[in-house]
C-alpha positions as CSV (number, residue, x, y, z in Angstrom):
1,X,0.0,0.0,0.0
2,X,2.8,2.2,0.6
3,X,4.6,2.0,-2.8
4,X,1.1,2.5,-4.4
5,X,0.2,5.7,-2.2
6,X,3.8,7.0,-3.1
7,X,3.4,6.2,-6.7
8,X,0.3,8.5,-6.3
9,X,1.6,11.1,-4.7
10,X,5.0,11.3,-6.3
11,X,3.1,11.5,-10.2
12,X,0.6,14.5,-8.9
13,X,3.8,16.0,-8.0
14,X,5.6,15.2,-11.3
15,X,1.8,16.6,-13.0
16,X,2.4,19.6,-11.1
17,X,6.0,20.5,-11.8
18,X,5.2,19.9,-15.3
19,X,2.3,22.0,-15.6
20,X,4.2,24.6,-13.8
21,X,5.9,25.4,-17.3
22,X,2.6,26.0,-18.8
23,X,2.7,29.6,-17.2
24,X,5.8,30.7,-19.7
25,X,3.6,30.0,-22.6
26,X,0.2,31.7,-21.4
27,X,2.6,34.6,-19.9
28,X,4.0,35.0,-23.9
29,X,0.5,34.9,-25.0
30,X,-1.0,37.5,-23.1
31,X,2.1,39.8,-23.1
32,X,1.9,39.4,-27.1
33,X,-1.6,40.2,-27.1
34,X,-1.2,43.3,-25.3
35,X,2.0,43.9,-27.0
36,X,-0.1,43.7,-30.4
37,X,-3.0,45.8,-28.7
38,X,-1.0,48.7,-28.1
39,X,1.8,49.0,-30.4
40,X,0.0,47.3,-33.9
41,X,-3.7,48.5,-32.8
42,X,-5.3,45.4,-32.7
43,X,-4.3,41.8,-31.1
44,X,-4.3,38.6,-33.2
45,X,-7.6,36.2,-32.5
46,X,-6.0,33.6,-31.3
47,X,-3.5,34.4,-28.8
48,X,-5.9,34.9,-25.8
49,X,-8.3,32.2,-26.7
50,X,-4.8,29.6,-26.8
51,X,-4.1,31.5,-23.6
52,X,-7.5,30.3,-22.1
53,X,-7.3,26.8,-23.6
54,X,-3.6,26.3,-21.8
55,X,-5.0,28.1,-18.5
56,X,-7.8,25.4,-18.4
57,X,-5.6,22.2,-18.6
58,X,-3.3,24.3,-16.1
59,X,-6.6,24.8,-13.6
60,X,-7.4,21.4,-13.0
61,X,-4.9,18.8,-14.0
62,X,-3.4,20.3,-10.4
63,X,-6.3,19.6,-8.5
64,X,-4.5,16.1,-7.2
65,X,-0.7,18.2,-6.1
66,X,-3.2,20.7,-4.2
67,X,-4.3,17.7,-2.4
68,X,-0.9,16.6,-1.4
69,X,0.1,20.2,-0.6
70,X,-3.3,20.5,1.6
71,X,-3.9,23.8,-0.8
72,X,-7.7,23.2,-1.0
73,X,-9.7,26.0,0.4
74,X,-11.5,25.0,3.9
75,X,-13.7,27.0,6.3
76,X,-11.2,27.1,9.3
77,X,-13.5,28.9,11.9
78,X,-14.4,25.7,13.8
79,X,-11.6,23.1,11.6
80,X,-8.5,24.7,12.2
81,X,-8.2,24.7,16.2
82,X,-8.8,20.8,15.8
83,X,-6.2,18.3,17.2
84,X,-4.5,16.3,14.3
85,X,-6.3,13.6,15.0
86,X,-9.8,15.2,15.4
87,X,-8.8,16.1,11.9
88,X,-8.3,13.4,10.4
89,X,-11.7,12.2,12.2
90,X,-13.7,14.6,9.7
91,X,-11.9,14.5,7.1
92,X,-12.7,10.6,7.0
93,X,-16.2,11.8,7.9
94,X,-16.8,14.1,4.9
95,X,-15.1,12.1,2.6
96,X,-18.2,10.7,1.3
97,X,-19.3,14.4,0.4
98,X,-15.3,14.5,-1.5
99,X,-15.7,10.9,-3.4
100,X,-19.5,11.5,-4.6
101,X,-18.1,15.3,-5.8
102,X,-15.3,13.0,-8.3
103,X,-18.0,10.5,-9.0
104,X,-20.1,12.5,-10.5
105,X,-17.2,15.2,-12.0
106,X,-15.5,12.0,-13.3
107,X,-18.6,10.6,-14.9
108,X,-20.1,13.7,-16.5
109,X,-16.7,15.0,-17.8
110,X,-15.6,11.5,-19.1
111,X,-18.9,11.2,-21.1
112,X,-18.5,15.1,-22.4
113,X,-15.1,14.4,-22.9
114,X,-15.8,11.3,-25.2
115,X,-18.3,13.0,-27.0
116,X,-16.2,16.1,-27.5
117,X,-13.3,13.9,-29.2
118,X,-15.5,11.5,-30.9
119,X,-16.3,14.7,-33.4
120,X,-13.4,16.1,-33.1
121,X,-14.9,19.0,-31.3
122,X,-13.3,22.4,-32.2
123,X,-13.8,26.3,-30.8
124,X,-16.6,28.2,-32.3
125,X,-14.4,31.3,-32.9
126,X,-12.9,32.4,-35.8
127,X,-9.9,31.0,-35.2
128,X,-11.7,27.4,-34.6
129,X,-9.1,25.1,-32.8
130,X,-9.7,21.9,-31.4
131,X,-10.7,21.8,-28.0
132,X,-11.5,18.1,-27.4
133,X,-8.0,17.8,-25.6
134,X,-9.3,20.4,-23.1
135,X,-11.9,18.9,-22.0
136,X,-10.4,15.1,-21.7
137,X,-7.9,16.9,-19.4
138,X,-11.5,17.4,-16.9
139,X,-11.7,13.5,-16.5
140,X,-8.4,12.6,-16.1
141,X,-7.7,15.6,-13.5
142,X,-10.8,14.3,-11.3
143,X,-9.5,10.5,-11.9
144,X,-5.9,11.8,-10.6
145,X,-7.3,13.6,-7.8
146,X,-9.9,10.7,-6.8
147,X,-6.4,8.7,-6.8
148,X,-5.1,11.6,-4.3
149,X,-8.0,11.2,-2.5
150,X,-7.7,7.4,-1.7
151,X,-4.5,8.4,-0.3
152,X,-5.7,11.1,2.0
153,X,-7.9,8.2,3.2
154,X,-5.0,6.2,4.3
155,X,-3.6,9.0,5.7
156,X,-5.9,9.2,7.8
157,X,-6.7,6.3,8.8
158,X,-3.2,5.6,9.7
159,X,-3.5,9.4,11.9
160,X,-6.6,7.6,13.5
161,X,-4.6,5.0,14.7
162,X,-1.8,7.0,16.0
163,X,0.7,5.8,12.8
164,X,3.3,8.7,11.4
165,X,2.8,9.2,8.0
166,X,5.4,10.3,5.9
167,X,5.0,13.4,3.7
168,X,6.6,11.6,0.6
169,X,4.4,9.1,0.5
170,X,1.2,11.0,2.0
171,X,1.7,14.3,1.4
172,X,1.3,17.5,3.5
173,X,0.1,16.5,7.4
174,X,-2.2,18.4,9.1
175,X,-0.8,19.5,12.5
176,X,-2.2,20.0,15.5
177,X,-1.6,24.2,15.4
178,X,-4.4,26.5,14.0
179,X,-3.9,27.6,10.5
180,X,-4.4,31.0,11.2
């Protein structure tokens, strides 16, 4: 179990290192279109709709290294001045809320998704690229973070039972200190 929740871990982190780079491009992008705005009088078409294509792969093929990074957004007010373990206690009793979330991202992006790239699906804008790649990026961000999520599970389970886990192979730890 513990090669498997490292293997897990260890490629969201890969994911996110990798789509780290995919700021240079949608920087170059937007500077050119505002370079183009100002100096030429009008931007090309496509560079802020590529832009918006790259930022949307970028948005949630991530979702999975926020996991291991703890980055998600919580409501702290009552959360945060929890013990470690009390923690882990709710996080394994809201998972259900977490897991029927993916279930239903996973299946209703997976069936858009296959539909998009059965036709080929492309931008209605003038420029008119493909945009089928986009959206099978949805389903395999929610199946990567689902795979995140199995291993926050362990995590916690292990915290329950009063077992260290290591950050490598489970990512960030909650600690017993407010977050505030």
């Amino acid at each position: 179990m513990l090669k498997i929740a490292g293997a897990i871990t260890r490629l969201n982190v890969w994911i996110a290192r990798v789509a780290a780079w995919l700021i240079i491009p949608m920087f170059l992008l937007l500077m050119a279109d505002v370079i183009m705005r100002y100096v030429v009088g009008s931007a090309e078409i496509w560079t802020a709709e590529f832009a918006q294509l790259i930022f949307g792969v970028y948005a949630v093929i991530c979702g999975g290294y926020l996991l291991v990074e703890r980055g998600h957004v919580n409501v702290d007010i009552i959360y945060g001045r929890f013990s470690r373990v009390a923690k882990a206690k709710v996080d394994l009793a809201t998972s259900f809320l977490f897991f029927l979330f993916l279930g239903v991202l996973i299946w209703q992006s997976a069936d858009m998704a296959w539909e998009s790239a059965e036709k080929l699906e492309r931008s209605s804008s003038i420029w008119n690229p493909h945009i089928w790649p986009v959206k099978l990026a949805i389903p395999i961000a929610g199946i990567l973070l689902l795979l995140q999520g199995l291993v926050r599970i362990a995590s916690d389970i292990r915290t329950v039972m009063g077992l260290e886990n290591d950050p490598a192979i489970f990512g960030k730890q909650a600690t017993d200190e407010s977050s505030h």
